[in-house]
C-alpha positions as CSV (number, residue, x, y, z in Angstrom):
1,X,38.4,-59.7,-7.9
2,X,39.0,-56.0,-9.0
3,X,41.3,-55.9,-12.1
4,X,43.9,-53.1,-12.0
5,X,46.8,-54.0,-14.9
6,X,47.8,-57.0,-16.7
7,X,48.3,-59.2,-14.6
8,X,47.5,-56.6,-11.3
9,X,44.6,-57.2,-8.9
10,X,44.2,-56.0,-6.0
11,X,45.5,-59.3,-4.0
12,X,48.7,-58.7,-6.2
13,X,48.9,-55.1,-5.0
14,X,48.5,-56.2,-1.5
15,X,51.3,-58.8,-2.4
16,X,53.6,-56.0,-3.4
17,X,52.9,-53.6,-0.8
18,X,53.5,-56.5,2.0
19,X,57.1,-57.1,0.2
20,X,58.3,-53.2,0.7
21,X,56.4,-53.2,4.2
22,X,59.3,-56.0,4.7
23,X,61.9,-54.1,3.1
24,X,61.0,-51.1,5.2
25,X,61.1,-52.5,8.2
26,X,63.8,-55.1,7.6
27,X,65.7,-53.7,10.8
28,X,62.6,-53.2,12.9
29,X,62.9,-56.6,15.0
30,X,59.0,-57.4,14.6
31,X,57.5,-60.6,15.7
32,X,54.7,-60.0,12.9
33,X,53.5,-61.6,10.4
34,X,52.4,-59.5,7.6
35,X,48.9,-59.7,6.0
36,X,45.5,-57.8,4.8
37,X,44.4,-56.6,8.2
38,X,47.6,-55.6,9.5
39,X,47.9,-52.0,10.6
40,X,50.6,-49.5,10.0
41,X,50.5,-48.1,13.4
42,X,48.5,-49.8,15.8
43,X,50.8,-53.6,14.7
44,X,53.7,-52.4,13.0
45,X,54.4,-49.1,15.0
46,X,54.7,-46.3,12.3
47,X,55.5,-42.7,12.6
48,X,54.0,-40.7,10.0
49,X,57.7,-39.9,8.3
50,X,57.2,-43.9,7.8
51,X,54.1,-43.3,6.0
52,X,55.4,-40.8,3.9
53,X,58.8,-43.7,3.2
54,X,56.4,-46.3,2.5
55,X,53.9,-44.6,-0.5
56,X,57.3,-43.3,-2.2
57,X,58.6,-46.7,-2.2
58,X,55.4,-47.7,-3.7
59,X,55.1,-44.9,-6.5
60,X,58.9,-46.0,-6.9
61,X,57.5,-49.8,-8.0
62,X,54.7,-48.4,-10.2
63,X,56.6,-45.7,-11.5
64,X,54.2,-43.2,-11.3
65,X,52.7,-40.7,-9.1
66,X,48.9,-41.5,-7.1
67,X,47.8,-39.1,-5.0
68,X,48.7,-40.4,-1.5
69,X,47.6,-37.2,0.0
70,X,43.8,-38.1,-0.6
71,X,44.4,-41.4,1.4
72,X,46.2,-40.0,4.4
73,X,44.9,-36.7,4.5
74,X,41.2,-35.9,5.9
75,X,40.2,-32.4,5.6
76,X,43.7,-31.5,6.4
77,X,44.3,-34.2,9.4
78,X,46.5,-36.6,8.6
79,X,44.1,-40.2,9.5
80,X,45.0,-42.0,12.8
81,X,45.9,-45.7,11.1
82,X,45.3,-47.5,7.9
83,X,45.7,-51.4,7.0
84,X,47.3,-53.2,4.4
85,X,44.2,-53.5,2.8
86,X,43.3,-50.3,2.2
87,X,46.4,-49.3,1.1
88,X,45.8,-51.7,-1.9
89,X,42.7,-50.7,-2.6
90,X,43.5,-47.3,-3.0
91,X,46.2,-48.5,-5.2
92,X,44.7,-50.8,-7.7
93,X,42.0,-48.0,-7.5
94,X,44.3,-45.3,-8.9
95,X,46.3,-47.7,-11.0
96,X,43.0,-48.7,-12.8
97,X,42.5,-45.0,-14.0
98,X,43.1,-44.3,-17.5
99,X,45.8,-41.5,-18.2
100,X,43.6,-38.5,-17.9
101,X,42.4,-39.3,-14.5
102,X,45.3,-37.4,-13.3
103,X,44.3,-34.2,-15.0
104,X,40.9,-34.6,-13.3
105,X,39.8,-33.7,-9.4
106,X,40.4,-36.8,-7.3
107,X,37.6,-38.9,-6.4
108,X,36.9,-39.4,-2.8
109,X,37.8,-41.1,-0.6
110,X,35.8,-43.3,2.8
111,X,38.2,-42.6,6.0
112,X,39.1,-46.1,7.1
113,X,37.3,-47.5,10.3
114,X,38.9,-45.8,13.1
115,X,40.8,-42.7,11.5
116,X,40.8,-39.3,12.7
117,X,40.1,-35.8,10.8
118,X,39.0,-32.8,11.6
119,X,35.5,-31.6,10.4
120,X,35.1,-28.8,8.5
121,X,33.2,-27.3,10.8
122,X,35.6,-27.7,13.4
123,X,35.3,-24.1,15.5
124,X,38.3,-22.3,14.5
125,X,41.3,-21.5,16.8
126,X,41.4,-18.3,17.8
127,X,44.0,-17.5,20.9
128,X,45.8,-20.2,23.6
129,X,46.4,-19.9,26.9
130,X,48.9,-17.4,28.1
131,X,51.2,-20.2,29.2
132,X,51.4,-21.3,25.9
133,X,51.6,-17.8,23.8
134,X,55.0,-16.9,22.7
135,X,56.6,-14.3,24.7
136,X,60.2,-12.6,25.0
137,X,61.5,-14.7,27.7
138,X,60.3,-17.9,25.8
139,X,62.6,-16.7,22.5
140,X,65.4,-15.8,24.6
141,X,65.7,-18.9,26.2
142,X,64.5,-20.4,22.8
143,X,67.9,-18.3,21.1
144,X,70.3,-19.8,24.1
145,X,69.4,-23.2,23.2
146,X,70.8,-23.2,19.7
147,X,74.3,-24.5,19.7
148,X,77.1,-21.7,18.6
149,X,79.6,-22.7,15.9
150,X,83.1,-21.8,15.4
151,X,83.0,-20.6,11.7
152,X,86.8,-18.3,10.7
153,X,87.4,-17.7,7.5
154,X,90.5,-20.0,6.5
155,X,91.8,-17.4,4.4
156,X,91.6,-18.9,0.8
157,X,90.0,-17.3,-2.1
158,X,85.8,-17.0,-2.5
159,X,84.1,-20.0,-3.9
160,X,82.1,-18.5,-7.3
161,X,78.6,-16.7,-6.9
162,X,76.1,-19.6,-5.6
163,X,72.3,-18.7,-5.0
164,X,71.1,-19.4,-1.5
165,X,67.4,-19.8,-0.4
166,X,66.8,-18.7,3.2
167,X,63.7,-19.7,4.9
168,X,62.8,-21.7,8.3
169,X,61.6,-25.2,7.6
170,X,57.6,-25.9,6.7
171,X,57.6,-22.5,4.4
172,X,57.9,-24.1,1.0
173,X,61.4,-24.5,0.2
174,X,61.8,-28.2,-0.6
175,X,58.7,-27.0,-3.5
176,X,61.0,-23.9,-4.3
177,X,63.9,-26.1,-4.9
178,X,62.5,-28.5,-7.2
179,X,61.2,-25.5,-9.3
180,X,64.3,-24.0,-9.2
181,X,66.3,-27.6,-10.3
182,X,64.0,-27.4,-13.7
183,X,66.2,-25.0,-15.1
184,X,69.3,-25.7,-17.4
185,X,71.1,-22.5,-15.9
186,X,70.6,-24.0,-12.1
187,X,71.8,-26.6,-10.0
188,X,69.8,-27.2,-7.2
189,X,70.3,-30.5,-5.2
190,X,68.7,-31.6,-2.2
191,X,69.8,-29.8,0.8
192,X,73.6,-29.3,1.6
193,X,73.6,-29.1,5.5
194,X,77.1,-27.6,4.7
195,X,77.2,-23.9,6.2
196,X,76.6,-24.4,10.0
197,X,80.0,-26.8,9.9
198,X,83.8,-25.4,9.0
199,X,85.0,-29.0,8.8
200,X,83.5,-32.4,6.4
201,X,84.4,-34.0,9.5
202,X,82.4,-31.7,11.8
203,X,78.9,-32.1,9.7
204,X,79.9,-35.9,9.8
205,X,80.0,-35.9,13.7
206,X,77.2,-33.5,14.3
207,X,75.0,-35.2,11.4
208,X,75.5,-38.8,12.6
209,X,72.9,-39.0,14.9
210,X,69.7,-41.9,14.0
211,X,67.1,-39.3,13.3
212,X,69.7,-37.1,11.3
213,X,71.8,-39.3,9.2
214,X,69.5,-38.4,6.5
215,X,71.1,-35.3,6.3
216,X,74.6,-36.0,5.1
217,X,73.0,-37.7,1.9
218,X,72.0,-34.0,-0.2
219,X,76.2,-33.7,-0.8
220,X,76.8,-37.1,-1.5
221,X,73.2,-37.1,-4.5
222,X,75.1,-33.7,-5.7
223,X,77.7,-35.5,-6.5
224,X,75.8,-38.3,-8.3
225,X,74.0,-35.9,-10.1
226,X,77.1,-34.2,-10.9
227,X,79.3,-36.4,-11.8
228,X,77.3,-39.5,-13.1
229,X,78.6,-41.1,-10.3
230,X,76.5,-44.6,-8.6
231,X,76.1,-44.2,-4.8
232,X,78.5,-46.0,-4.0
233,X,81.0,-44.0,-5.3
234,X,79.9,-40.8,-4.2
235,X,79.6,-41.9,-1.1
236,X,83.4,-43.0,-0.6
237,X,84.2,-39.9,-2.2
238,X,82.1,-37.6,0.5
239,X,83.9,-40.1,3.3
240,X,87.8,-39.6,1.7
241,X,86.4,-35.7,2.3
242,X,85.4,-36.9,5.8
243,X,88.2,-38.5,6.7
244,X,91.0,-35.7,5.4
245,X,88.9,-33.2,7.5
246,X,88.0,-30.8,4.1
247,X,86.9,-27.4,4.7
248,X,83.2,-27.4,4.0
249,X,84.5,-24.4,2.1
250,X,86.6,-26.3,0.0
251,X,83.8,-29.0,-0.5
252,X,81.8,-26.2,-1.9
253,X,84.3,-25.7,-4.3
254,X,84.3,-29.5,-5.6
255,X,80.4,-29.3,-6.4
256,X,80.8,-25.9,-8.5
257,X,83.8,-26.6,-9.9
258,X,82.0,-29.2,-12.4
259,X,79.2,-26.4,-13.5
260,X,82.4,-24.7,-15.5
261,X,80.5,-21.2,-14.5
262,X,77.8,-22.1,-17.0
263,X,75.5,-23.4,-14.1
264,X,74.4,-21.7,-10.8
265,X,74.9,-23.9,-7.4
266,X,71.8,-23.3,-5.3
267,X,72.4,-24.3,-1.7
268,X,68.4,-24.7,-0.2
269,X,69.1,-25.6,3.8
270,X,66.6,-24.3,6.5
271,X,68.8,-24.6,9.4
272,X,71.1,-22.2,7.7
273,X,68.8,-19.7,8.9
274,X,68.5,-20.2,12.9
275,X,72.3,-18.0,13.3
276,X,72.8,-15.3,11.8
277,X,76.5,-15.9,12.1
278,X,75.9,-18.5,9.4
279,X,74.5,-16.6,7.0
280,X,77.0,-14.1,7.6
281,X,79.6,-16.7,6.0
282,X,78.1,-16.6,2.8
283,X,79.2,-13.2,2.5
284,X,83.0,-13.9,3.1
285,X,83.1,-17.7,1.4
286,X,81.4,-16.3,-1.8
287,X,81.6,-14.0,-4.4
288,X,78.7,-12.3,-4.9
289,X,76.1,-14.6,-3.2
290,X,72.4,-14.4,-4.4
291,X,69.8,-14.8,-1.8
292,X,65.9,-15.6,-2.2
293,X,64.6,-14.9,1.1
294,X,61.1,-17.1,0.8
295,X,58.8,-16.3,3.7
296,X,55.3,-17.7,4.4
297,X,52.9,-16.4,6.8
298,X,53.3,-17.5,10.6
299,X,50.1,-19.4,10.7
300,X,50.9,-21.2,7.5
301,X,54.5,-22.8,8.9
302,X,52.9,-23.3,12.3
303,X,49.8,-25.7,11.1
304,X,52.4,-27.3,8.0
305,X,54.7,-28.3,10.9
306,X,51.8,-29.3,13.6
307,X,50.1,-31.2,11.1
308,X,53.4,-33.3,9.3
309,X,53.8,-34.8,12.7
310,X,57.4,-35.4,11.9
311,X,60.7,-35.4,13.8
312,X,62.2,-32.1,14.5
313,X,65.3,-32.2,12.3
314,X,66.7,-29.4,13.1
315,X,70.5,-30.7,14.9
316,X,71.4,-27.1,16.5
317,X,68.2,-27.1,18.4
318,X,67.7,-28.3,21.8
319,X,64.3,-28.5,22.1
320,X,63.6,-28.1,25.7
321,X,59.7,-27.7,27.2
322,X,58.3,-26.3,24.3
323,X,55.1,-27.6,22.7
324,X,54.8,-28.4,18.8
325,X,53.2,-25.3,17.9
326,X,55.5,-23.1,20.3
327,X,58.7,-24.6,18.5
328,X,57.3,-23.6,15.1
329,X,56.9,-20.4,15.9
330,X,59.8,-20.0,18.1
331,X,61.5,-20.8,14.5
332,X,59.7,-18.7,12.4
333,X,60.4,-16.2,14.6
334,X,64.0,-16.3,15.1
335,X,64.8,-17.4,11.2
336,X,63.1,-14.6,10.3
337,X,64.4,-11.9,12.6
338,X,68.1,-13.4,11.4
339,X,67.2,-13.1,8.2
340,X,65.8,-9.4,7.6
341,X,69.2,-8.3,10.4
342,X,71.3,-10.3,8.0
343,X,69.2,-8.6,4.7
344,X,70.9,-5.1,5.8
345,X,74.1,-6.4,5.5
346,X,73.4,-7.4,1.7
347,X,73.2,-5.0,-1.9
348,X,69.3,-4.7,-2.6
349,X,70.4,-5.8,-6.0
350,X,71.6,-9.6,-4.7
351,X,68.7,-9.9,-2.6
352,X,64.8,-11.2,-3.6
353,X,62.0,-11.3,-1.3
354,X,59.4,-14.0,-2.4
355,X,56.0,-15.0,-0.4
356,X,55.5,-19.1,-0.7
357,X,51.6,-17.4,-1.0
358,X,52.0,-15.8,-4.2
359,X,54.6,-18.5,-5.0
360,X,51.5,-21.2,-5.3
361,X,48.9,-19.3,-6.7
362,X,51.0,-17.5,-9.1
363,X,53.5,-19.7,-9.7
364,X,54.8,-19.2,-13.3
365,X,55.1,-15.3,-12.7
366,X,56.9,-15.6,-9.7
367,X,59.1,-18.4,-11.4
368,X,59.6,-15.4,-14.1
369,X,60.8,-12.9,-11.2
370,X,63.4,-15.5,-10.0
371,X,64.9,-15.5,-13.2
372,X,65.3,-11.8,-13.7
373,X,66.7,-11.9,-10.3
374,X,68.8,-14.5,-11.4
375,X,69.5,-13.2,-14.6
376,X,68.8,-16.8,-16.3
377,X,66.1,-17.4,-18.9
378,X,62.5,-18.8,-18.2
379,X,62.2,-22.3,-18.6
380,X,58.5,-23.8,-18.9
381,X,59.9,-26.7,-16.9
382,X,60.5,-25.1,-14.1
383,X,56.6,-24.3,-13.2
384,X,56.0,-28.6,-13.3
385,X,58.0,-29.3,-10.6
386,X,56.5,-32.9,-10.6
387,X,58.4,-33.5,-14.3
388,X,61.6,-35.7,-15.0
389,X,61.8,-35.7,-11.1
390,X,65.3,-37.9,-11.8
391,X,66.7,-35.0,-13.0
392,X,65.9,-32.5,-10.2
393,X,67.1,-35.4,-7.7
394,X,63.8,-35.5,-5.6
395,X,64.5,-39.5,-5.6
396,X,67.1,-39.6,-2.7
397,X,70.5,-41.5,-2.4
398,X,69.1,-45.2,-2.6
399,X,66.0,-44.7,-2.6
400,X,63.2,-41.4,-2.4
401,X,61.9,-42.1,1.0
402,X,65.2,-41.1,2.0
403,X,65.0,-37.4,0.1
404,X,66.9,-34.7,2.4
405,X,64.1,-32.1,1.9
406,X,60.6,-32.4,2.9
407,X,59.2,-35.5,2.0
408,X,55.5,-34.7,1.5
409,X,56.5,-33.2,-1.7
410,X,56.0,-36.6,-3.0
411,X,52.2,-37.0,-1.8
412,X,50.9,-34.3,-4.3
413,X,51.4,-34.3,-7.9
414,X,50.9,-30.6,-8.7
415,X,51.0,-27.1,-7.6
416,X,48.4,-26.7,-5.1
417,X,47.5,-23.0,-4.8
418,X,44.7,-24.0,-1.8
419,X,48.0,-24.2,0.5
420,X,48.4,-20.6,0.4
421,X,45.6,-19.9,2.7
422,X,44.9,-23.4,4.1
423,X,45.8,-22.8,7.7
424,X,42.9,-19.9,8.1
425,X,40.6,-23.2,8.4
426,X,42.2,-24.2,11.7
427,X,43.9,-20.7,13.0
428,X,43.8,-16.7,13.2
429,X,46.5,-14.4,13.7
430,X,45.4,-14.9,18.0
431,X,47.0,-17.7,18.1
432,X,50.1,-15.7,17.9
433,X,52.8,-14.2,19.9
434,X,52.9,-9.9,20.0
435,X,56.6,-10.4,18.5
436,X,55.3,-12.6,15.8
437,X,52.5,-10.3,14.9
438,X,54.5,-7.3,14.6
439,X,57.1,-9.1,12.4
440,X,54.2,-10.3,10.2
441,X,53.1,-7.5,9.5
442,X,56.2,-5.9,9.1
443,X,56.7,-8.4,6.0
444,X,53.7,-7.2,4.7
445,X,51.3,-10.2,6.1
């Protein structure tokens, strides 16, 4: 019997693990009886986002972080299925470590019977077949998909300067935004999902939906944050704004109005960027908007949203017959289009370009640059984005596993400046459509 902790073994571990498995799937209707051998996917039916739900809730019990990424992650593959088992194992394993352990490189680990990875030497992908390379007539009928909003100006007065991060999903914002919430000068909660709506009401009713409910809860941990409110409360304050149809412009107001001008609201949504139209209310419902524009190289946001195997969560998107790796680039490709025709329309002084590349491998200077930009000091926080995590609200509404933002910021415990060129493992540039080269390079890629 392996000892972890007072009073922890590994059967105790299990034990624990087997009571949030039943928390988790409380609602799931399972005729299953949970033990050892049982399997995530093959008995209890998980999608990876599940995965990614359950090993927060279980850093959430021990209170500290363990490097889930080197027990679902083989050479960059996420594994196929693992068992109650070997989830405690790996636990009791890590929770056995002393202290520095977590300082050191992290030992590894056997893939469980039956998982998947792909080998090193896996040949590298090099082009697709033509049916399957993006073309123009794919991204126009990609652009007619996204649903149009109705956003007038109501006429009131500019909410105060906010700071807005513009970048497609899979290209390191979630990351960005945690950095950014380590400063005393910022506020920077989870994402907003407030722009693309002119009404509370409208986000509620667009936002609703079973795999996007998720979404509404970045205002309402805002507010928490803000206000020192319990989740409760916050919650039947964001549905009194609900109900009395508030301007999403006016909700804007009620999150800055608490930073008395000494803090800087930072709104970090990626849908914002799929219409320009959006971002082009910024500019009216703001005074003096900053923008970060944080690109990442095509190949990079394709393979991080190929291999996260999560829901699409992008509401204005219909997703029609495209493949994964089509609709990543498809997204990449119109977000940044929007973005540099939206950049023109912007002073050079309010605008920052920033690569996620250089924003991994050399993160403090980069950090520095946003703050000139921003005209707030450095903080040393702000380069340990995996410090006093409470305080930059990476822990969700009730519970982390419910974070609006990308949730495999909570399987790594550190900067990792490997993911800057991670995807030339699995990809080159042939992969890619003309339109998407051409942009690339126009961004300096």
């Amino acid at each position: 019997m392996q000892k972890v902790e007072v009073g922890e073994t590994v059967e105790s571990v299990q034990a624990r693990i087997i009571g949030i498995l039943g928390e988790l799937t409380a609602d799931w209707d399972l005729d299953l009886t949970m033990g050892p051998d049982t399997t995530m996917v093959a008995d209890i039916g998980f999608a990876s986002i599940d995965f990614i739900q359950l090993v927060v809730a279980i850093e959430n019990a021990y209170k500290r972080k363990l490097g889930f990424q080197d027990l679902l992650m083989r050479n960059g593959s996420y594994v196929s299925d693992l068992s109650v088992r070997e989830f405690a194992v790996f636990v009791a394993d890590r929770l056995s470590d002393d202290a520095t352990s977590a300082t050191m490189p992290s030992p590894a680990v056997t893939p469980p019977a039956g998982t998947s990875a792909v080998s090193p030497s896996a040949a590298v992908l090099d082009t697709v077949p033509e049916r399957e390379r993006i073309t123009a007539e794919k991204l126009a009928t990609f652009r007619a998909g996204i649903a149009r909003r109705n956003l007038p100006d109501d006429g009131t007065p500019r909410n105060p300067r906010a700071l807005f991060v513009l970048s497609p999903p899979r290209s390191g914002s979630t990351l960005l935004r945690v950095i950014l919430a380590g400063s005393s000068r910022l506020f920077a909660p989870p994402e907003l999902h407030l722009l693309p709506y002119a009404t509370m009401g409208d986000r509620l009713r667009a936002l609703s939906g079973e795999h996007t409910d998720h979404l509404l809860d970045g205002a309402v941990r805002a507010l928490m944050q803000l206000n020192g409110w319990p989740a409760e409360g916050a919650r039947a304050f964001v549905a009194r704004c609900e109900q009395q149809n508030m301007s999403t412009k006016a909700f804007y107001g009620l999150l800055q109005k608490p930073l008395q001008g000494e803090r800087l609201l930072v709104d970090k949504t990626p849908t914002y960027v799929i219409d320009v139209d959006i971002l082009r209310r910024i500019e009216r419902e703001f005074e003096g908007a900053l923008y970060i524009h944080l690109q990442r190289h095509p190949c990079g946001m394709v393979r991080s949203y190929e291999e996260s195997k999560l829901e699409r969560l992008m509401p204005m998107i219909r997703e029609g017959d495209f493949g994964s790796r089509e609709l990543a680039e498809l997204t990449w490709l119109t977000a940044q289009t929007n973005t540099l025709e939206f950049s023109r329309e912007v002073p050079a002084e309010r605008w920052l370009s920033l690569r996620y590349e250089d924003l991994v491998t050399q993160p403090e200077a980069m950090v520095r640059r946003i703050c000139t930009f921003a005209g707030i000091p450095f903080e040393p926080a702000m380069v340990n984005p995996y410090e006093e995590m409470d305080q930059r609200m990476t822990d969700g509404v009730d519970n982390a596993s419910k974070m609006s933002g990308d949730l495999k910021f909570h399987l790594h415990h550190g900067i990792n400046p490997e993911a800057a060129t991670r995807w030339q493992r699995y990809y080159t540039e042939g992969i890619l459509g003309a339109q998407t080269r051409e942009l690339a390079r126009q961004l300096g890629y």
